[in-house]
VOVEX-89168 format. One line per field, with one value per atom (N, C-alpha, C, O): z, y, x; residue in one letter. Coordinates in steps of 0.1 Angstrom, whole numbers, plus 5000, padded with zeros to 4 digits. Example, Ala and Ser with C-alpha at 12.3 -4.5 7.8 and 13.67 -1.06 7.14 Angstrom:
<recs>
Z	c(5078	5078	5078	5085	5071	5071	5079	5080);
Y	c(4943	4955	4967	4967	4978	4989	5000	5011);
X	c(5132	5123	5132	5142	5128	5137	5129	5134);
aa	c(A	A	A	A	S	S	S	S);
</recs>
This chain:
<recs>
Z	c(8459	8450	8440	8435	8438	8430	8414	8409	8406	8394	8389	8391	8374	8373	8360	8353	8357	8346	8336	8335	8324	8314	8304	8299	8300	8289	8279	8270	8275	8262	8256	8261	8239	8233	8229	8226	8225	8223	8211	8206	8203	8186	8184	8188	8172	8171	8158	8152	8153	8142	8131	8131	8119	8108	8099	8090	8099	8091	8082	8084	8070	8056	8051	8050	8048	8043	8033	8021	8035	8025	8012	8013	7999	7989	7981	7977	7979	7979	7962	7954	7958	7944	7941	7945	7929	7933	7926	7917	7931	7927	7923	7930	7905	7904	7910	7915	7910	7914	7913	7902	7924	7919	7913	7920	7900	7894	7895	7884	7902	7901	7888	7885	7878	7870	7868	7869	7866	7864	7855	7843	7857	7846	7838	7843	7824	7812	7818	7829	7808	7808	7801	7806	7792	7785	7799	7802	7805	7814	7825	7828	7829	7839	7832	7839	7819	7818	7815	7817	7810	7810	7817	7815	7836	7848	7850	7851	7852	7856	7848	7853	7835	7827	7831	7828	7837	7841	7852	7851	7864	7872	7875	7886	7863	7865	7858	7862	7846	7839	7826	7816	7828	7816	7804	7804	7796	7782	7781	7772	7785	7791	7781	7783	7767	7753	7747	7736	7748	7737	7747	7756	7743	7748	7757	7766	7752	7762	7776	7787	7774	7788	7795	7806	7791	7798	7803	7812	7798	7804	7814	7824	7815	7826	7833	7843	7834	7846	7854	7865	7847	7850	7863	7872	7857	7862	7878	7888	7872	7884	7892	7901	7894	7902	7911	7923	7898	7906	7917	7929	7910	7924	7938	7948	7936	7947	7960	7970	7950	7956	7973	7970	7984	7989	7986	7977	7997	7991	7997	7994	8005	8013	7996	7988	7996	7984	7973	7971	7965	7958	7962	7952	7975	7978	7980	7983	7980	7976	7966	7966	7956	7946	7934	7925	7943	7935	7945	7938	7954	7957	7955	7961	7951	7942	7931	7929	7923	7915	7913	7904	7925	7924	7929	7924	7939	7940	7927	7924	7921	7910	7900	7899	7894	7885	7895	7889	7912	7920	7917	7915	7914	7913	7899	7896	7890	7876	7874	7868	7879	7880	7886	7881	7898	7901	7897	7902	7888	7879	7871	7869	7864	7850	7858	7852	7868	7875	7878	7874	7883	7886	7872	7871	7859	7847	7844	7834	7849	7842	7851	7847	7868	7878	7869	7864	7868	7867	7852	7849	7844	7828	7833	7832	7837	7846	7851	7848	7858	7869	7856	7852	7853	7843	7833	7829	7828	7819	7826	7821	7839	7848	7848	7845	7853	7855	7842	7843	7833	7821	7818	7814	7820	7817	7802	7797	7799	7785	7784	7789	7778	7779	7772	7770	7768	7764	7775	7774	7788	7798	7810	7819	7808	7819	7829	7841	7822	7825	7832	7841	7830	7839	7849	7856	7850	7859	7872	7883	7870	7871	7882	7894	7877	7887	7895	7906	7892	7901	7914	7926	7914	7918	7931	7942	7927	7935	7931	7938	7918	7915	7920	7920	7925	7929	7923	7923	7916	7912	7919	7915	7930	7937	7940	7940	7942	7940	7930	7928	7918	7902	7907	7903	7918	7916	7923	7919	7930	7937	7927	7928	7917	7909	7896	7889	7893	7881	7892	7885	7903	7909	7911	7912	7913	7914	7901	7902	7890	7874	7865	7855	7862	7856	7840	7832	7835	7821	7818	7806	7824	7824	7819	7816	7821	7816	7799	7790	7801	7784	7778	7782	7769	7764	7753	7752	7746	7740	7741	7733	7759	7760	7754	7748	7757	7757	7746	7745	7733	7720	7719	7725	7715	7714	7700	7700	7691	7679	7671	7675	7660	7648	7647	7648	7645	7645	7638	7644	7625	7619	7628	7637	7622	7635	7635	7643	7622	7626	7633	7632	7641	7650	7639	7644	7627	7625	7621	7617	7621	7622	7605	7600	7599	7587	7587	7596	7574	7575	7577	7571	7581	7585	7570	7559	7570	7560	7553	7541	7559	7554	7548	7540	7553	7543	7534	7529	7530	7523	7508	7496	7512	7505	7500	7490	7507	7504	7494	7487	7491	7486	7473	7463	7475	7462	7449	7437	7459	7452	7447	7435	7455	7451	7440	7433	7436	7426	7413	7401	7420	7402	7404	7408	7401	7404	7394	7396	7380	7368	7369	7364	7378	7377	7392	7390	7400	7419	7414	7424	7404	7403	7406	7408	7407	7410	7394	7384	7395	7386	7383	7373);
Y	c(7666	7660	7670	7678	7669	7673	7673	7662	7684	7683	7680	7686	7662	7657	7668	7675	7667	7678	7671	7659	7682	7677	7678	7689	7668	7667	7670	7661	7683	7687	7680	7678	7678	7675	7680	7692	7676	7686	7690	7679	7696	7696	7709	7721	7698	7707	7709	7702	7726	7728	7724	7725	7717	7715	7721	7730	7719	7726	7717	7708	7724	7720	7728	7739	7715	7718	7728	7725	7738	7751	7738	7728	7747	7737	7736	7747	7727	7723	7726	7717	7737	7735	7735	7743	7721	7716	7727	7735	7727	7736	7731	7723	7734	7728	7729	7739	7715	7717	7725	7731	7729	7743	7732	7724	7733	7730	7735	7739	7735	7745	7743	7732	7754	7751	7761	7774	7752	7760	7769	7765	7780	7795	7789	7785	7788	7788	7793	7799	7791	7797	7810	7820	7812	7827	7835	7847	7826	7838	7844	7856	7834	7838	7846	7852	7848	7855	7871	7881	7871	7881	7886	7897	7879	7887	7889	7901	7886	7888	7904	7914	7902	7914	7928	7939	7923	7939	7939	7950	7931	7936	7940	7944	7938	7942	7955	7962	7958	7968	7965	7972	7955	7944	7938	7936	7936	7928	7915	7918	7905	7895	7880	7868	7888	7882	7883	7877	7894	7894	7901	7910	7893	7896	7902	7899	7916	7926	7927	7931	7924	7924	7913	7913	7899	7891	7893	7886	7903	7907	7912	7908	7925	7932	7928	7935	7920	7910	7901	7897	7899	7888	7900	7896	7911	7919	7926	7932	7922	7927	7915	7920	7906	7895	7897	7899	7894	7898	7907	7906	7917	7930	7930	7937	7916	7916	7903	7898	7902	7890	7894	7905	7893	7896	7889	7881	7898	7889	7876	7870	7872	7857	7851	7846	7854	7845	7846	7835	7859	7860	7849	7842	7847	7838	7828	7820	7823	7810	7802	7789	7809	7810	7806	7798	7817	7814	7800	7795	7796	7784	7771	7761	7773	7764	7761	7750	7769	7769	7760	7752	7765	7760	7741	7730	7742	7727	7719	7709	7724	7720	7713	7701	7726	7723	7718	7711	7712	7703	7689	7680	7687	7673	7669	7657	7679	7674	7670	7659	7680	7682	7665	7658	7663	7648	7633	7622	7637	7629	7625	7613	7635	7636	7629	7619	7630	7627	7611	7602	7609	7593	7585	7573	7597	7583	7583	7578	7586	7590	7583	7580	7577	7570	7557	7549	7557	7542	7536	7524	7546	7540	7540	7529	7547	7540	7529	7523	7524	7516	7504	7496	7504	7495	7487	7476	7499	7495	7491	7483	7496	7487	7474	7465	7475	7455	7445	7432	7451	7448	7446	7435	7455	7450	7458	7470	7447	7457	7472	7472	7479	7487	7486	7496	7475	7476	7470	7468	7466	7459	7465	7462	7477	7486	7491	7494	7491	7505	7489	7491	7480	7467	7462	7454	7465	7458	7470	7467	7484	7494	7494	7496	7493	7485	7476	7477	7464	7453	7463	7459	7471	7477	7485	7483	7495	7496	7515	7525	7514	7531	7535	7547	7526	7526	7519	7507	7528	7521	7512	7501	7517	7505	7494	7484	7491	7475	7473	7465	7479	7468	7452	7441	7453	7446	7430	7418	7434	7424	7418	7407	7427	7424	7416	7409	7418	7409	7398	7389	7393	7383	7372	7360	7383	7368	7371	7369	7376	7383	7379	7386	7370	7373	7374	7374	7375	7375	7389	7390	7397	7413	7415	7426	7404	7404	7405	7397	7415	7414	7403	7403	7395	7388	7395	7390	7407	7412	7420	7422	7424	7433	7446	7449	7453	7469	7469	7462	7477	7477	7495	7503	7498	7511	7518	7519	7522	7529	7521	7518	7519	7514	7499	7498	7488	7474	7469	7469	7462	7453	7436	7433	7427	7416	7405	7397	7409	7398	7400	7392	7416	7419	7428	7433	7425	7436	7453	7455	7461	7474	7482	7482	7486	7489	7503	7511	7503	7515	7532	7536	7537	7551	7561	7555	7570	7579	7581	7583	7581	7583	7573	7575	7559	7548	7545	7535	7550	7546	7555	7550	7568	7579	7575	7580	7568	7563	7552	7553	7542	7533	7534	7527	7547	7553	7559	7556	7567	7573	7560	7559	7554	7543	7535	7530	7532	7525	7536	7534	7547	7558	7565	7577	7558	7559	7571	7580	7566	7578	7593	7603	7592	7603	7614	7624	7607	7609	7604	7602	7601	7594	7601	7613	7595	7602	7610	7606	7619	7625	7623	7628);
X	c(1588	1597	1602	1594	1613	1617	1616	1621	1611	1613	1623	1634	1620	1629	1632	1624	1647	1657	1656	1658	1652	1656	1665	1667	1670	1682	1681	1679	1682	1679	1699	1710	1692	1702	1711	1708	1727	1737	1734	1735	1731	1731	1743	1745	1752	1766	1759	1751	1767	1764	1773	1785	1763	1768	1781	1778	1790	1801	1807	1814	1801	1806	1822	1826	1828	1840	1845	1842	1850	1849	1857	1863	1851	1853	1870	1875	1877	1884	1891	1889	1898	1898	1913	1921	1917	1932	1937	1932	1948	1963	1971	1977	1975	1982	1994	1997	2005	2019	2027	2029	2034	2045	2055	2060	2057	2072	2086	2091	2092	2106	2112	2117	2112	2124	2135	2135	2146	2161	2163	2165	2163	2169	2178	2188	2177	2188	2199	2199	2209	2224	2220	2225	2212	2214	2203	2204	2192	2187	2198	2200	2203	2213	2222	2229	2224	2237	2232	2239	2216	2207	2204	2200	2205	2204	2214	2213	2225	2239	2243	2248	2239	2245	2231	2232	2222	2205	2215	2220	2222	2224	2238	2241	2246	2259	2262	2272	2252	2250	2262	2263	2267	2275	2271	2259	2275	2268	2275	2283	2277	2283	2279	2279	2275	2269	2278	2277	2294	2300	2317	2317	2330	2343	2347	2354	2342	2350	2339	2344	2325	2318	2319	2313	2325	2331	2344	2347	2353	2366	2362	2367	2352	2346	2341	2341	2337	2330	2341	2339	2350	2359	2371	2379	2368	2377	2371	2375	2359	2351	2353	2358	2352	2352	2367	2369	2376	2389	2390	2395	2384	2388	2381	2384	2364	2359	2364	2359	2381	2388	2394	2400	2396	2402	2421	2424	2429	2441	2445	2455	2437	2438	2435	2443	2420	2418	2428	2434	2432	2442	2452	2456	2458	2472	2470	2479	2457	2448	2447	2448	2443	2447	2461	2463	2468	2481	2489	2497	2489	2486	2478	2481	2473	2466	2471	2475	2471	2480	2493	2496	2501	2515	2511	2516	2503	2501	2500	2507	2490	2487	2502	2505	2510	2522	2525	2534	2527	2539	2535	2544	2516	2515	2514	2512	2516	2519	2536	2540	2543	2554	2562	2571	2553	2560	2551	2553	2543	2538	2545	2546	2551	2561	2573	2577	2578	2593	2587	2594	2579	2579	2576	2575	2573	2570	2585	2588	2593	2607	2615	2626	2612	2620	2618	2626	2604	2599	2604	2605	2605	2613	2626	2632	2632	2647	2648	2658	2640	2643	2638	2646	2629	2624	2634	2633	2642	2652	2665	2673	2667	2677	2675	2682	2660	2656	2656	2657	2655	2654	2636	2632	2628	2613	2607	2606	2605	2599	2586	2575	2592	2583	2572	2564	2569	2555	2546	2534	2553	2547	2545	2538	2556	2561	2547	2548	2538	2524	2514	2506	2516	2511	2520	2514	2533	2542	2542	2546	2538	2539	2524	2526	2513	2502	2504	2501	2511	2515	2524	2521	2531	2538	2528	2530	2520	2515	2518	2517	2523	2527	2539	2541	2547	2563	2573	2575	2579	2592	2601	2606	2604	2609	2601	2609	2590	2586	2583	2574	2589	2591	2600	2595	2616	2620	2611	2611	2606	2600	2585	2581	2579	2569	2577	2570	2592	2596	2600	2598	2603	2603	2593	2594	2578	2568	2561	2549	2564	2559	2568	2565	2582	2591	2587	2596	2572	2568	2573	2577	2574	2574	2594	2599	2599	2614	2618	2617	2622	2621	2633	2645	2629	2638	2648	2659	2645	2652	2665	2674	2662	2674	2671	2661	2682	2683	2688	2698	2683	2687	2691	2683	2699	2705	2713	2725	2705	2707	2695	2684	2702	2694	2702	2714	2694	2695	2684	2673	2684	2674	2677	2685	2666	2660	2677	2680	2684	2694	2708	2717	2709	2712	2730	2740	2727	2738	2735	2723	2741	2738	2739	2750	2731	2731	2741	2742	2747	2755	2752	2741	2758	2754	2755	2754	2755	2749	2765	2764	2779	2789	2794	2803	2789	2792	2788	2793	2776	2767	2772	2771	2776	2781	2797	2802	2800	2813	2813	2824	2806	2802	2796	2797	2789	2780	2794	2795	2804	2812	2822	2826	2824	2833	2831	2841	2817	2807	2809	2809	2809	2807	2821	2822	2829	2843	2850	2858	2840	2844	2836	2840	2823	2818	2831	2837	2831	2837	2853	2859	2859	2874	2889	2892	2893	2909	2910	2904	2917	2920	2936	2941);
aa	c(X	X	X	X	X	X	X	X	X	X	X	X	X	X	X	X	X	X	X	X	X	X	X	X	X	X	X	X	X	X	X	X	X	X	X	X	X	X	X	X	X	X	X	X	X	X	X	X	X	X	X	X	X	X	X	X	X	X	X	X	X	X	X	X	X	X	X	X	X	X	X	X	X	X	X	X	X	X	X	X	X	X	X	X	X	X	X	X	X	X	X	X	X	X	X	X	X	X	X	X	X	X	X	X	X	X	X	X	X	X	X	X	X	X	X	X	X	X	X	X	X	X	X	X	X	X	X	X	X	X	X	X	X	X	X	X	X	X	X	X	X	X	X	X	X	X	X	X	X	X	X	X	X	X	X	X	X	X	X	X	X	X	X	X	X	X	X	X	X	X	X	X	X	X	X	X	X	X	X	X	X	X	X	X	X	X	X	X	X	X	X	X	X	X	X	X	X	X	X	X	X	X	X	X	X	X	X	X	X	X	X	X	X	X	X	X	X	X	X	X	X	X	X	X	X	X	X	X	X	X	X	X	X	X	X	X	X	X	X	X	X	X	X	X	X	X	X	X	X	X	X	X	X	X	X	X	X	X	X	X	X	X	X	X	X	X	X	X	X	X	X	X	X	X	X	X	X	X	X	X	X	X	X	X	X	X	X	X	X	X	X	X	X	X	X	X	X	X	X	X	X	X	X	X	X	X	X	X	X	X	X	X	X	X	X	X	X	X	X	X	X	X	X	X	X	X	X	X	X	X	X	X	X	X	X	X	X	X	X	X	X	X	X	X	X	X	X	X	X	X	X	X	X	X	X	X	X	X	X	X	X	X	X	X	X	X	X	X	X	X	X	X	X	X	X	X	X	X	X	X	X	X	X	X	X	X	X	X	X	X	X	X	X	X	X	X	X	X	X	X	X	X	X	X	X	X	X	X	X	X	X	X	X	X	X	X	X	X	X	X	X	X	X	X	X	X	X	X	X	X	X	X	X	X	X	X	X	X	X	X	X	X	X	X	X	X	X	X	X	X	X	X	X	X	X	X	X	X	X	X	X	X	X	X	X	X	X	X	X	X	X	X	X	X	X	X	X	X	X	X	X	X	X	X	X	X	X	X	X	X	X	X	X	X	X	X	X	X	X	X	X	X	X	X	X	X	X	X	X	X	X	X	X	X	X	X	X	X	X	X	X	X	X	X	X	X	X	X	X	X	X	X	X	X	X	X	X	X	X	X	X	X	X	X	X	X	X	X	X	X	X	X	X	X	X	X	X	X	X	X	X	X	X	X	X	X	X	X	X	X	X	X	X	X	X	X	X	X	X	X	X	X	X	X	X	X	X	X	X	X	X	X	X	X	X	X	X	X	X	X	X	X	X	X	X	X	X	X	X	X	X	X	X	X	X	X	X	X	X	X	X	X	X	X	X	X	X	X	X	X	X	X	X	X	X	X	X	X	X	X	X	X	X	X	X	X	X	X	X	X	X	X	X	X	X	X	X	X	X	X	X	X	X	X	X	X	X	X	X	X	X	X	X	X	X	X	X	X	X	X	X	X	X	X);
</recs>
């Protein structure tokens, strides 16, 4: 018969957790405006704290412009003054067109949203809007409320002289 085997036991060795000591949080924080201008100026060799080393810097940038970017640039630009440019031209359609329809301009800048930012659909916004109709009409010079015109500066002068007849008199 065979000698029965024996089962010796597995024994794993004990391993203690190397010890655990906390760290604190890395914080990120953002470089000031003066540190950044303090590395900008160690590494540009710039003083970028006072006018003329901001001119220098500014000059330096330019020259590291290619001319794509340069015509980039001056395109931008021009877009810019085109969408100012027809900003200014449509507040100037739309007080036209306004004063055609007869809408008051104190209403113009709401009839104007109803609109959709087009002049031409003012007429269709005083159609289903007619509050935006000025009752007043188009008034043109100088007019007080009971609609006669006060005298101009040479009748007034004429009037004056005519009154002090002995000072201004026929001789």
């Amino acid at each position: 018969m065979a000698e029965p085997k024996v089962i010796e036991p597995i024994v794993e060795p004990v391993v203690t957790p190397p010890s655990v000591e906390e760290t604190p949080p890395v914080v990120e924080t953002t470089p000031s405006k003066t540190d950044l201008l303090r590395e900008l100026s160690k590494e540009y060799d710039i003083n970028l704290f006072d006018a003329e080393g901001i001119k220098k810097f500014k000059e330096y940038q330019e020259s590291q412009k290619t001319d794509i970017q340069k015509k980039q640039d001056e395109l931008d630009i021009y877009k810019t003054k085109e969408t100012d440019w027809q900003t200014e031209k449509n507040g100037y359609v739309a007080k036209l067109k306004a004063s055609e329809l007869g809408i008051a301009p104190d209403k113009l800048e709401d009839a104007l949203k109803l609109a959709g930012g087009n002049p031409d659909n003012l007429t269709e916004v005083l159609k289903k809007y007619p509050i935006f109709k000025s009752t007043d009409g188009i008034k043109i010079g100088i007019q007080d409320k009971t609609g006669t015109t006060p005298p101009n500066v040479g009748d007034e002068t004429a009037a004056y002289m005519a009154a002090n007849s002995n000072i201004y008199g026929k001789k």
